[in-house]
C-alpha positions as CSV (number, residue, x, y, z in Angstrom):
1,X,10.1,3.8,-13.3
2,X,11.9,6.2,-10.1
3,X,15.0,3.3,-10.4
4,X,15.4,3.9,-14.0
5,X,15.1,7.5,-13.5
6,X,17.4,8.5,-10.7
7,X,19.8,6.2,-12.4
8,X,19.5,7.8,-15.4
9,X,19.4,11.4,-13.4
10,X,22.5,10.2,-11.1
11,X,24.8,9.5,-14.3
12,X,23.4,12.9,-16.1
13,X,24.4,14.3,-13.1
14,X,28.1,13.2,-12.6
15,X,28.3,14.4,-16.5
16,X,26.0,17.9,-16.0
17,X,26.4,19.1,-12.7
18,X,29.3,20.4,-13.3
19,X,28.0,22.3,-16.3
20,X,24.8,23.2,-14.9
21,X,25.4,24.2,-11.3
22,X,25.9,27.5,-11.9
23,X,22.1,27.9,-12.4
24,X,20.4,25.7,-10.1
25,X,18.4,26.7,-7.3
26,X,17.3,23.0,-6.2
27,X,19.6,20.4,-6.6
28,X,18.4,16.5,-5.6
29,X,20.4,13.5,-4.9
30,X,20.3,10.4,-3.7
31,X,23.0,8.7,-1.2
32,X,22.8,5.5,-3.6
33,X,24.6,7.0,-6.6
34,X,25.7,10.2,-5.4
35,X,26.5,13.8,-6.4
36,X,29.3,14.5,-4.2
37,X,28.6,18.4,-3.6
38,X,31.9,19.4,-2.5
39,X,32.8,23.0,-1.4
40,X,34.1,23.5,-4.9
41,X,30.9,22.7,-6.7
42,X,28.9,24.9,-4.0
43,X,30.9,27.8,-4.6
44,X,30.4,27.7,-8.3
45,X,26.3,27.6,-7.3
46,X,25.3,30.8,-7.2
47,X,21.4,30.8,-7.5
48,X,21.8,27.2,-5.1
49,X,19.7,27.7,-2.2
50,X,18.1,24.3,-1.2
51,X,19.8,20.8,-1.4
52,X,17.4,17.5,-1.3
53,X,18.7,14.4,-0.6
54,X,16.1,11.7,-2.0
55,X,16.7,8.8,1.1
56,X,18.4,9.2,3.9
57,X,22.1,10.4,5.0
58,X,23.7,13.4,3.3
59,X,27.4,13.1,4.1
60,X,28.0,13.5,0.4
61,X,27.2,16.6,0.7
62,X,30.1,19.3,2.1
63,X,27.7,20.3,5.1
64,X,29.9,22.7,6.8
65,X,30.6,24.6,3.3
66,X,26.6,24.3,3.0
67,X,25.6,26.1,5.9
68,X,28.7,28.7,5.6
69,X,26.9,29.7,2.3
70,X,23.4,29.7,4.1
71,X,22.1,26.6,1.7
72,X,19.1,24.6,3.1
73,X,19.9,20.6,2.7
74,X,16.9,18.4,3.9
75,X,16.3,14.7,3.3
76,X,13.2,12.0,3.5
77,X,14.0,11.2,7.2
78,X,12.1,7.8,8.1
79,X,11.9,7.0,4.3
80,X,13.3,3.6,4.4
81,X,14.0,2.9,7.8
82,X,12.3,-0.2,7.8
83,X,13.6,-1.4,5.1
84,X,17.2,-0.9,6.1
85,X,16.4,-2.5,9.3
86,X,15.2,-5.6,7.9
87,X,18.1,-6.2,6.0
88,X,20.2,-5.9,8.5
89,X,18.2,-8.5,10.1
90,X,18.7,-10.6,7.3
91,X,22.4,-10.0,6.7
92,X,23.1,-11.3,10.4
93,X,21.4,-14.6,9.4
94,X,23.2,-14.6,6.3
95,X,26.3,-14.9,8.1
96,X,25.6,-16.6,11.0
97,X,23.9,-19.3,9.5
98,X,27.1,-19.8,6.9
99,X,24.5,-19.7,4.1
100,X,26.4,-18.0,1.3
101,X,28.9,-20.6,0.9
102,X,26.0,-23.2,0.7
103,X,24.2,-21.3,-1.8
104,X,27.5,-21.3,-4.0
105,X,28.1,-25.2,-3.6
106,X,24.3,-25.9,-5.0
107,X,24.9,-23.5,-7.8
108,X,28.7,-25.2,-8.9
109,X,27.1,-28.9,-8.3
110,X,28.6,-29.8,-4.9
111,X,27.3,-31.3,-1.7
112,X,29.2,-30.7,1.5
113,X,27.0,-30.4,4.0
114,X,30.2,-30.2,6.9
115,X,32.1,-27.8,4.9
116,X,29.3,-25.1,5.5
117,X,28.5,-26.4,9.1
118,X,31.4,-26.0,10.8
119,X,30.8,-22.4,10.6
120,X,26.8,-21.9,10.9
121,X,25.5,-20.5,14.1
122,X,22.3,-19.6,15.9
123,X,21.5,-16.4,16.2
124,X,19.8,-17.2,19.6
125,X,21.6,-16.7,23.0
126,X,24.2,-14.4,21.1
127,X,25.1,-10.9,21.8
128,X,24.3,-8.6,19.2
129,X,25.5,-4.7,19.7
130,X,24.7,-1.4,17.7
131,X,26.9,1.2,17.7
132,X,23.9,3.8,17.2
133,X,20.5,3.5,18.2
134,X,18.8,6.1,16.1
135,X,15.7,5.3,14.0
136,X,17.3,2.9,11.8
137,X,18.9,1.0,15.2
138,X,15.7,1.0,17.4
139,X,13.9,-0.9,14.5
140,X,16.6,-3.6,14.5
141,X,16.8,-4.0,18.4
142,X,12.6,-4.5,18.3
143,X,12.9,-7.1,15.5
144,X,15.8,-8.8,16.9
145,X,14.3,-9.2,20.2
146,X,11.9,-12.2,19.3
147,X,15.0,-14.4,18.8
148,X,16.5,-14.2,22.0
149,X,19.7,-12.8,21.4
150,X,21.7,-10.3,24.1
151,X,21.2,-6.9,22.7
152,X,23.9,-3.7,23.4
153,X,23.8,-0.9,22.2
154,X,26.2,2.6,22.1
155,X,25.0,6.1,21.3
156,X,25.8,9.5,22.3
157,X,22.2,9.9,23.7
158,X,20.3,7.4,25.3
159,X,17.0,5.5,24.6
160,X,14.8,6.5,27.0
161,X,13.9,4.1,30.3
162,X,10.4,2.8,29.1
163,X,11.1,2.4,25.2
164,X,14.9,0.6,26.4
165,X,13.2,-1.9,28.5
166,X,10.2,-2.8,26.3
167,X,13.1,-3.1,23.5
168,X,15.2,-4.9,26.5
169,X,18.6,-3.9,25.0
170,X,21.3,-2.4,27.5
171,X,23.0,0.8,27.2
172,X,26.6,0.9,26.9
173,X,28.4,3.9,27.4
174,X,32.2,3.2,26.2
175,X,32.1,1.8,22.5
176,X,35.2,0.4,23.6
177,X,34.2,-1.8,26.4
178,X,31.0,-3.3,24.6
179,X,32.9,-4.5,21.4
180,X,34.6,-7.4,22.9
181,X,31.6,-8.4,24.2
182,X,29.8,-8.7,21.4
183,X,29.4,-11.8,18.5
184,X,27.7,-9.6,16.0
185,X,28.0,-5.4,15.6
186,X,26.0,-3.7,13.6
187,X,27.1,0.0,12.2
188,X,24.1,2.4,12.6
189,X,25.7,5.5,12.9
190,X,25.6,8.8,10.3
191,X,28.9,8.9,8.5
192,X,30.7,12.7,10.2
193,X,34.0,13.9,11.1
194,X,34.4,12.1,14.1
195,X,33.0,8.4,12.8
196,X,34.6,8.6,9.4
197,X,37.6,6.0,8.9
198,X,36.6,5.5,13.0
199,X,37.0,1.5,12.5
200,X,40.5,0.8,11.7
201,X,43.0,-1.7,12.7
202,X,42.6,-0.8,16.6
203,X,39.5,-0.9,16.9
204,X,39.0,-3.9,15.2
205,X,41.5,-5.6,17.1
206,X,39.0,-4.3,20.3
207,X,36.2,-6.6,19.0
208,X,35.9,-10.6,19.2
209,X,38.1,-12.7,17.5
210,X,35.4,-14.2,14.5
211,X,32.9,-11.5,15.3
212,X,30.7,-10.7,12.2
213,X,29.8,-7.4,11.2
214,X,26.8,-5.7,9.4
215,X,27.3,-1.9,7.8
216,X,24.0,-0.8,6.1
217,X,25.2,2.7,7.4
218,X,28.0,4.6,5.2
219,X,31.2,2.5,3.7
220,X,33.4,5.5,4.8
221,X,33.2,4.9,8.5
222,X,35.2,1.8,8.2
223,X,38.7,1.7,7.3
224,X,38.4,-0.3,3.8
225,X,42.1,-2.2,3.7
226,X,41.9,-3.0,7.3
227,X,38.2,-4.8,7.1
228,X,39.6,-6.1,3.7
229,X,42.7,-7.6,6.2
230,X,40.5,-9.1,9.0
231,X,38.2,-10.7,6.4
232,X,41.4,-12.3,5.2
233,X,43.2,-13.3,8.1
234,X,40.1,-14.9,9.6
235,X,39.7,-12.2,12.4
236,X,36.1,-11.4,11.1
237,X,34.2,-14.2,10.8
238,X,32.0,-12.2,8.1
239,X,31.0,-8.8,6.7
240,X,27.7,-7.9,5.4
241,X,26.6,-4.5,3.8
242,X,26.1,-2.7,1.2
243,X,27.7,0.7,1.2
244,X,31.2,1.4,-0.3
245,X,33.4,4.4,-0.3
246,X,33.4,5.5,-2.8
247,X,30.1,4.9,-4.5
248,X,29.6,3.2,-7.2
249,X,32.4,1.2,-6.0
250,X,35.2,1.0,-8.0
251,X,35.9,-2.5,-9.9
252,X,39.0,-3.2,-7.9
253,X,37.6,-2.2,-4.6
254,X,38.7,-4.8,-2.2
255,X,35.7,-5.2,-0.2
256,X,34.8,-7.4,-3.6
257,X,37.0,-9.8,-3.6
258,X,37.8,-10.4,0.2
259,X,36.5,-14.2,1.6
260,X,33.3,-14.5,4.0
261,X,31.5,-11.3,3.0
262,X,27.6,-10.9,2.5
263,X,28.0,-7.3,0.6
264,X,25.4,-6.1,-2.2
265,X,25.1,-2.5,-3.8
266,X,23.6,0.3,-2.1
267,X,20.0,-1.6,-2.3
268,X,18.8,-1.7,1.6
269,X,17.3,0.9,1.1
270,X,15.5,1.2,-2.4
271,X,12.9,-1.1,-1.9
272,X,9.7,0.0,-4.1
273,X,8.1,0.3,-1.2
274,X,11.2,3.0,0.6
275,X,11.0,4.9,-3.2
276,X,7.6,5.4,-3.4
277,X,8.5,7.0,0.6
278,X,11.3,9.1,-0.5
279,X,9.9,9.7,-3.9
280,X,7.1,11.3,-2.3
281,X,8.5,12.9,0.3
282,X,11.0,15.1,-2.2
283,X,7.8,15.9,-3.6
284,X,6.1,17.4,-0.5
285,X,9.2,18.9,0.1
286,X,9.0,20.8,-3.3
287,X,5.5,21.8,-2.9
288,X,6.3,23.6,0.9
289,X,9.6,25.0,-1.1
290,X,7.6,26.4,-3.8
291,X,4.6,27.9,-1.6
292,X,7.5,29.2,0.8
293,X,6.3,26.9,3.7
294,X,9.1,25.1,6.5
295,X,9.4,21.2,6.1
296,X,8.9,18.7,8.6
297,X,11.4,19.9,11.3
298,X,13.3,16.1,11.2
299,X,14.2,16.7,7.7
300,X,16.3,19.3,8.2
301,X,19.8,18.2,7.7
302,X,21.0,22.3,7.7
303,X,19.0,25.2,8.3
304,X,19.8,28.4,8.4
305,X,23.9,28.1,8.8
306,X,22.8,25.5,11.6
307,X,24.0,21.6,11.3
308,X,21.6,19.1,12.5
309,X,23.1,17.4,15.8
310,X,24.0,14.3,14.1
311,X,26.1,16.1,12.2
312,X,27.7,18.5,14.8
């Protein structure tokens, strides 16, 4: 059903938006397959006064050209947090526990039980950081705690005292300081300005030499060629995720074909159980639209020619 349909919708769209844009005064998207509404395509929308995303993150959306023409972009905050979070969890173990490679042997006939030890880990007694500890990054620090890993994590705000300690993760202040420390980062930030293309060759160079890392977040943030480079040369040990940039990913996107990755399409967070969330959120969304009533206040991505402090 709503998978069919927003796929269907997504590649109409690509084909129609162009032609219809002019006309529309709602316009939903998802982040999975998305619309890119560029400054361009908003300036063509005349009657365009409310943007939905359907999930959660609305970079592809021209934000600052958004608000200068006094649109309102909202999305299904909390939609599929959970489920984003539990993937997570499971691409760590993925990677960690080497178990790709041993997948593939049982499929081509083999046994080699030393060729996929040699790089299988525990996840317990290893330090795990998050660079972001929004909704998405709280979930993953509570589930995480159970198996007794060290737990960082870097935001711009932090968690406050009681919630931190019953989570027991530790704050850290300078991104640049906790990445060595850490065996396994995951990426939990919103993709903006000042994270986009944020880890390139330097900064990967800052973490541990065969650190894995997990990006359920946005592909963009990351420097594509120099992950692709790392993942080569053996400096990261593994990369798991399942956002590209651009999306769809193109066939020749690197990120395919590099050694030691765990990486999926944009699935973490269309679980039936996250698209009956969102699905149903858009809707309550368009009923307050329609009656002239606000939305939840966390929804709002940009209201009224203000940018959401994610964003900012």
């Amino acid at each position: 059903g709503m998978s069919h349909c927003s796929a269907f919708f997504s590649l109409m769209m690509a084909k129609k938006l162009e032609k219809h844009i002019e006309d529309m005064h709602v316009l939903i998207t998802t982040p999975f397959h998305p619309a890119y509404v560029t400054a361009e395509r908003i300036k063509k929308a005349k009657n365009l006064e409310l943007v939905l995303t359907a999930g959660i993150g609305s970079d592809h959306i021209d934000l600052l050209a958004a608000a200068a023409a006094g649109l309102t972009v909202a999305e299904v905050t909390g939609s599929n947090t959970v489920s984003v979070a539990e993937d997570q969890l499971m691409r760590i173990l993925i990677l960690l526990r080497n178990f790709l490679p041993g997948y593939q042997q049982v499929v081509k006939g083999e046994w080699n039980v030393a060729g996929i030890a040699h790089r299988a880990y525990d996840l317990e007694g290893k330090t795990v950081g998050t660079v972001g500890a929004g909704r998405i990054g709280r979930l993953l620090l509570q589930r995480l705690k159970p198996f007794n890993c060290n737990m960082l994590y870097h935001d711009r705000i932090r968690i406050n005292p009681e919630l931190e300690k019953e989570i027991g993760a530790k704050f850290e202040e300078d991104l640049d300081v906790m990445l060595p420390k850490c065996d396994v980062i995951v990426i939990n930030t919103p993709l903006t300005e000042k994270t986009r293309g944020m880890f390139n060759k330097e900064k990967i160079a800052k973490m541990k030499k065969g650190v894995i890392i997990v990006n359920n977040a946005r592909g963009a943030i990351m420097d594509t060629q120099a992950v692709a480079d790392a993942c080569s040369n053996g400096y990261i040990a593994g990369y798991g995720g399942d956002v590209w940039f651009p999306q769809p990913a193109p066939k020749d996107h690197p990120w395919r074909y590099m050694p030691n990755h765990a990486m999926t399409p944009h699935t973490s967070g269309t679980t039936i159980d996250a698209q009956l969330r969102y699905a149903s959120g858009v809707k309550d969304m368009l009923d307050r639209y329609f009656k002239g009533e606000d939305f939840p206040v966390e929804n709002y991505i940009v209201k009224e020619g203000e940018l959401a402090s994610q964003y900012k």
